[in-house]
N, C-alpha and C positions, 0 to 999 in steps of 0.2 A: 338801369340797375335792377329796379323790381321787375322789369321785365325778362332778366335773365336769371334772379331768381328763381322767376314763378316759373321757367321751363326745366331750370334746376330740379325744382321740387318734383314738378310729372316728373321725371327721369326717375327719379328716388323712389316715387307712388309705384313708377310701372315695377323698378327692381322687385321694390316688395311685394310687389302682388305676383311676380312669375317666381318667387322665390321661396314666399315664405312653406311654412310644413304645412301640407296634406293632410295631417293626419285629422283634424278636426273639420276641417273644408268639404270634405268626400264625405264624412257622414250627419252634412247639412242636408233637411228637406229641402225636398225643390220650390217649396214656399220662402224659403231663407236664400237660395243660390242663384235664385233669379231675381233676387232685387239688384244685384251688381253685376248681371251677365249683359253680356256685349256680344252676339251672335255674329259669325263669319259663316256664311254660307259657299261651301270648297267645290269645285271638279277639282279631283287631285291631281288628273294630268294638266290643269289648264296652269298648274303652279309652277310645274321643274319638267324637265324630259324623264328625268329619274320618278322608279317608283316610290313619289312621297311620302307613302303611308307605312313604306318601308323604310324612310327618312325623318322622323317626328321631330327630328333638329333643325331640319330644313321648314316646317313647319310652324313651330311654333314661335321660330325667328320670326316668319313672318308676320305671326299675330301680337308679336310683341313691337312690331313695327306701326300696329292698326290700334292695338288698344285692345282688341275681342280677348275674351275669355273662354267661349264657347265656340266649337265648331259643327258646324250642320255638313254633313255630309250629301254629296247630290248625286246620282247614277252609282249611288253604291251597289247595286243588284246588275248583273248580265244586262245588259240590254242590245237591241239588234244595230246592224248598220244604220246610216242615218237614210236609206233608199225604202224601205219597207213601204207600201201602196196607203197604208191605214195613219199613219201618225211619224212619217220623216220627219228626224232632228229632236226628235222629244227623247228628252236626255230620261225621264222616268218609265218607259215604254218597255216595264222589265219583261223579260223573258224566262225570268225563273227566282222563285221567292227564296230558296235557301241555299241558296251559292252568294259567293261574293264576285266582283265586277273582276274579270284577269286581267282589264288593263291596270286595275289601280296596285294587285297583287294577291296576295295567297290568302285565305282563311288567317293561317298563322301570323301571318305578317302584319294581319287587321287587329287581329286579338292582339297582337304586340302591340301596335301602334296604341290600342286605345288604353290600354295599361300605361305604356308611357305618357300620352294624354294628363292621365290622370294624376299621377305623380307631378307632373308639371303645374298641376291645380285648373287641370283646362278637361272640362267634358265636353263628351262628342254624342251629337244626335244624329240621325239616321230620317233623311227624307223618305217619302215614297208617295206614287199617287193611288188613290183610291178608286178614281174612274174606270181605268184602263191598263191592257195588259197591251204586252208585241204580239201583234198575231202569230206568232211560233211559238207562245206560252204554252208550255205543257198543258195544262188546264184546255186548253182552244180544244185538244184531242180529248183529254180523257174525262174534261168535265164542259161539256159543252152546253148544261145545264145552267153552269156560274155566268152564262152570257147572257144580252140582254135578244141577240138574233146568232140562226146558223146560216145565216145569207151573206154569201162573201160581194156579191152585187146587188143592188138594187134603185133602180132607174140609168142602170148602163154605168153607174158610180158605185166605190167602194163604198161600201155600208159599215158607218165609223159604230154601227151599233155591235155589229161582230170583234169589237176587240172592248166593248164597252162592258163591266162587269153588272152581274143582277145583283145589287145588296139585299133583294126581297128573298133571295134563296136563303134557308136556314143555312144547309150543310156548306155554302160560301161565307156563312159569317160566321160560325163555326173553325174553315179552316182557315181564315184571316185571325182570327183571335189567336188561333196556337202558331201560327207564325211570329204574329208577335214577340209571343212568351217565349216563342223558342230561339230565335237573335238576344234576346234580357238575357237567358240563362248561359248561353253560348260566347259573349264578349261582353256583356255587362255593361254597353252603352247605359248613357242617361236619358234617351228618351226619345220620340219622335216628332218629327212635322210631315202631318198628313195633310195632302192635297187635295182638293176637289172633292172635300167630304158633304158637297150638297148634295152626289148622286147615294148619301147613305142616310137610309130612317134615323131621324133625334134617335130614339129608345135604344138601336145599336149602337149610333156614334156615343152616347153616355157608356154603356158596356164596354166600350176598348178602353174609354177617360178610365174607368174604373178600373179595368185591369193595368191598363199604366201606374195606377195611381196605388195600389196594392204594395208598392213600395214605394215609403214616404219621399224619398230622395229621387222617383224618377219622375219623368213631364210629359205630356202629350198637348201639342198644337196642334188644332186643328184651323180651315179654311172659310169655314163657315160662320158666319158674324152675322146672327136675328135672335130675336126673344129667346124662343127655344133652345139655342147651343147658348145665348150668355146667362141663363139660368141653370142648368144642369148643374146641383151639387157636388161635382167634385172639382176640386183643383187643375185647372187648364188652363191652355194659350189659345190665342184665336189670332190671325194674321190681320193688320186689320187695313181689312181694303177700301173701310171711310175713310181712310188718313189719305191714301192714295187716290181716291176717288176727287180730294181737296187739291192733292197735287197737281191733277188734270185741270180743275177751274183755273187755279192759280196760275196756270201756263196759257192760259186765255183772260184774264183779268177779271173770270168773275167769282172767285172765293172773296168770303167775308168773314169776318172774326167772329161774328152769330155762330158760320156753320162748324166753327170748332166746340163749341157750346156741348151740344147733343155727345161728343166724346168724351169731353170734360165728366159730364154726370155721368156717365156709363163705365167711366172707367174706377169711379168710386167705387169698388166691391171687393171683397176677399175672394169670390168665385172663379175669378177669372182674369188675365194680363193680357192686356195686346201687346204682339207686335210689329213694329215700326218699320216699314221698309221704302224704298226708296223706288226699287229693281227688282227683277226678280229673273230666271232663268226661260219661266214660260213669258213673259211680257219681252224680254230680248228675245227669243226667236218667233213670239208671232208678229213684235213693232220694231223695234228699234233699240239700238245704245240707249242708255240715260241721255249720256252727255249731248244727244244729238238731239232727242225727245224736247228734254229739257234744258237747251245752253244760257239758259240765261237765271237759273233760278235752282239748278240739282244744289247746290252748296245751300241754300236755305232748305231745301225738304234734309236734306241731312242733318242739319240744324237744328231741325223741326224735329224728326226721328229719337232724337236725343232727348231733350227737352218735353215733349210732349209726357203724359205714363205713357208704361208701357216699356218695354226691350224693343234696344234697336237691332237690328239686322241690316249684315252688308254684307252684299254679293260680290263676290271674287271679280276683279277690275274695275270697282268705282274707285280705288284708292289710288288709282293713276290718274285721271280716269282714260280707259278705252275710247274708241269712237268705232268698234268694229264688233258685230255678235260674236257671243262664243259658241263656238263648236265643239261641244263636248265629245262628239266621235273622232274629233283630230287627233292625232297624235302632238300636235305642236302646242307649247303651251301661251299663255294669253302673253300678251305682252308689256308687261309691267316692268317697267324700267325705269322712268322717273320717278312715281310715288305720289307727286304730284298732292295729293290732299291726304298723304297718310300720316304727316303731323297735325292737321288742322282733327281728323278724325280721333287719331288717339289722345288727343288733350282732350277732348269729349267724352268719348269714353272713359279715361281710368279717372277725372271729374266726379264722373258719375259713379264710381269704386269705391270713392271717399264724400260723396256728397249725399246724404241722407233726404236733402230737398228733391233730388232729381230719383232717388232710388225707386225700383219698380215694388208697386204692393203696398207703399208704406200709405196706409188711408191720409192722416193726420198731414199728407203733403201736398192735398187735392188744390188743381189751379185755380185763381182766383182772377178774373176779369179786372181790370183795372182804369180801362178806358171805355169811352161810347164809339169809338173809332168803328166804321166797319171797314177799314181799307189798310190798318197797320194795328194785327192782333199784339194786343199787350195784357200778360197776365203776368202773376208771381206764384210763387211755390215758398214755405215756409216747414221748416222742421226744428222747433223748440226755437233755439237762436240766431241758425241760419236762417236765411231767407235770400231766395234770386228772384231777378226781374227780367223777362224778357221785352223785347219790341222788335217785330217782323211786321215789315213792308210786303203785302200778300202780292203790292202792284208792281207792274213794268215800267212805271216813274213814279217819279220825285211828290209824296204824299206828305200834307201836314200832318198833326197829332197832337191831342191834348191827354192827359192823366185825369184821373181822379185822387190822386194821393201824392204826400210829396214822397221822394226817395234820396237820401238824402247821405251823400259820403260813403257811397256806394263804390267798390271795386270794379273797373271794366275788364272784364272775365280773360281777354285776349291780348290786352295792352296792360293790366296792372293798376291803370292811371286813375284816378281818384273823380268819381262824377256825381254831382249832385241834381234832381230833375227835380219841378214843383208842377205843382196839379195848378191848371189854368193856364198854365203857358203855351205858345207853340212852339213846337220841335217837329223836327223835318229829318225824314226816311229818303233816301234815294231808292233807287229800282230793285227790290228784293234784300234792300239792306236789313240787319238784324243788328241789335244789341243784346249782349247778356251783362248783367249788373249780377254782383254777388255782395254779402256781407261780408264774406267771405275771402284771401286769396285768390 
């Protein structure tokens, strides 16, 4: 019975949240709209055979299916075949900054799409990478300057420098800046996620935060995660590839609950939000699926994504999940047919819509270590009266564990069912098992 409740209630959470009015929602800062975003990362052909973006019914069904609120757009700009000598298969390899993509549809159809977006209370961001252009970028001819070589061979091999951009060129970051501004004024996305912004100077990558940031309500993520991008004074995201980097140990059994530590404290600041991802579209085409990467533990870093600060992010086919890469140059779209973890995800997400403990930004809900374990990380989160507890098994078997605190008539977040744990005792994780305890529902 509480168990069919409490999936009652999400049904009710998510109604509300794809329903209620707009009108005060859209003129939140991006400091207020990203405590409750849930990031969908789209190819829009990889969703229907139809032009999706000329579809936003067909779309936002799906995201009411996942829980997101937010969708990040991926090869939204022209880009070449996937055969090109310099960079095949790379779905960001645009060929031209101010057009939009013809597979996905028209200028108008985009401008539509992200208008209806918004009405819907769901904003749309706009990837791109910063490295690199298609070697048929107009630019390769008329600014061969914005490159970092004009040597289309070198050592008998393509020279990946000739599609590689110079961010040390003024007049390049210059015309990268009014690109920007010029897609904001044009369809009035809410923001972007730039890639591979280590090939760009701190003092410019602050200049574009800045110009993002010029209006209170829009965002820029960037890729870069060291001292100097998580200090920059203005308001930003940062991808964050520690969390990932944890994922990797943890798929070989040597992550510890220490090395979440260093995210924990970092992630205390007003300056700046990670996010959380799992997958990504350059990680499937230079390794592998998630699910095949990781089969034994992807449902715990998703778990983790959520739960950690920070905004989660999920790439289009973990919600099945896939075991095959995507092909963004296909016309065929992915193939999503069971769903397979998109109830487990969206109970997570709109959780996190209504849970102030889990919300991204809010300082007062900084995690707290709870055990000496290094092999099954346990912390809690606390906002005024709520409070959750997590316990994640980092290992590939059966781990004891002891608390430092009791917890005591505690809600299990997934079953409903009523748990009480005490500090000193042992309790036992199986292989990647997780617990979430709430005060809460």
């Amino acid at each position: 019975m509480k168990k069919n409740f409490y999936f009652i209630f999400i049904l009710f959470c998510g109604s509300y949240f794809s329903c209620s009015s707009n009108s005060t929602k859209l003129k939140l800062s991006a400091r207020e709209w990203i405590k409750t975003a849930s990031i969908y990362q789209l190819i829009p052909n990889k969703l229907s055979k139809e032009k999706v973006l000329a579809r936003p019914d067909i779309i936002k069904s799906h995201l009411n299916k996942v829980g997101c609120n937010v969708i990040s757009l991926i090869s939204f700009f022209p880009i070449e075949d996937g055969g090109n000598n310099f960079n095949p298969g790379n779905s960001y390899a645009s060929i031209a900054y101010n057009k939009v993509n013809p597979m996905h549809g028209s200028f108008e159809q985009i401008k539509s799409f992200i208008d209806s977006m918004h009405l819907k209370n769901t904003r749309v961001l706009i990837e791109l990478d910063m490295s690199i252009t298609g070697p048929a970028h107009e630019w390769r001819k008329q600014y061969p300057e914005f490159y970092l070589s004009n040597e289309i061979m070198k050592n008998s091999q393509y020279n990946q420098d000739y599609i590689k951009l110079n961010f040390n060129n003024k007049s390049l970051q210059k015309e990268f800046l009014d690109i920007l501004s010029y897609w904001f004024d044009k369809i009035d996305h809410d923001g972007y996620i730039l890639h591979n912004t280590n090939a760009v100077p701190t003092e410019y990558l602050e200049k574009i935060i800045k110009a993002c940031n010029s209006n209170a309500s829009k965002v820029c993520i960037v890729d870069t995660d060291n001292e100097e991008t998580r200090s920059i004074n203005q308001f930003h995201g940062i991808l964050n590839r520690q969390l990932y980097a944890l994922f990797d140990k943890m798929n070989v059994d040597s992550a510890r609950s220490s090395d979440f530590i260093p995210l924990f404290q970092a992630s205390n600041t007003s300056n700046f939000f990670y996010v959380n991802y799992c997958h990504s579209i350059a990680i499937d085409f230079k390794e592998q699926a998630m699910v095949l990467k990781f089969p034994n533990n992807y449902k715990t870093m998703q778990f983790l994504c959520r739960v950690m600060p920070g905004v989660p992010m999920l790439l289009i086919g973990e919600e099945e999940p896939i075991y095959e890469r995507l092909n963004p140059f296909s016309p065929n779209p992915a193939p999503l047919i069971s769903l397979y973890n998109a109830d487990f995800l969206r109970l997570l997400n709109i959780t996190r819509t209504f849970s102030p403990t889990t919300q991204c930004g809010v300082l007062k809900n900084q995690p707290k270590i709870v055990s000496s374990s290094e092999e099954v990380l346990c912390f809690s989160r606390e906002y005024e009266n709520a409070k959750d507890v997590y316990f994640i098994n980092l290992k590939s078997d059966k781990r004891l564990f002891t608390i430092n605190n009791d917890f005591l008539m505690y809600k299990e977040k997934f079953r409903g069912s009523d748990q009480s744990f005490h500090k000193n005792t042992d309790y036992t994780l199986f292989n990647h098992q997780y617990l979430y305890l709430s005060t809460r529902i």
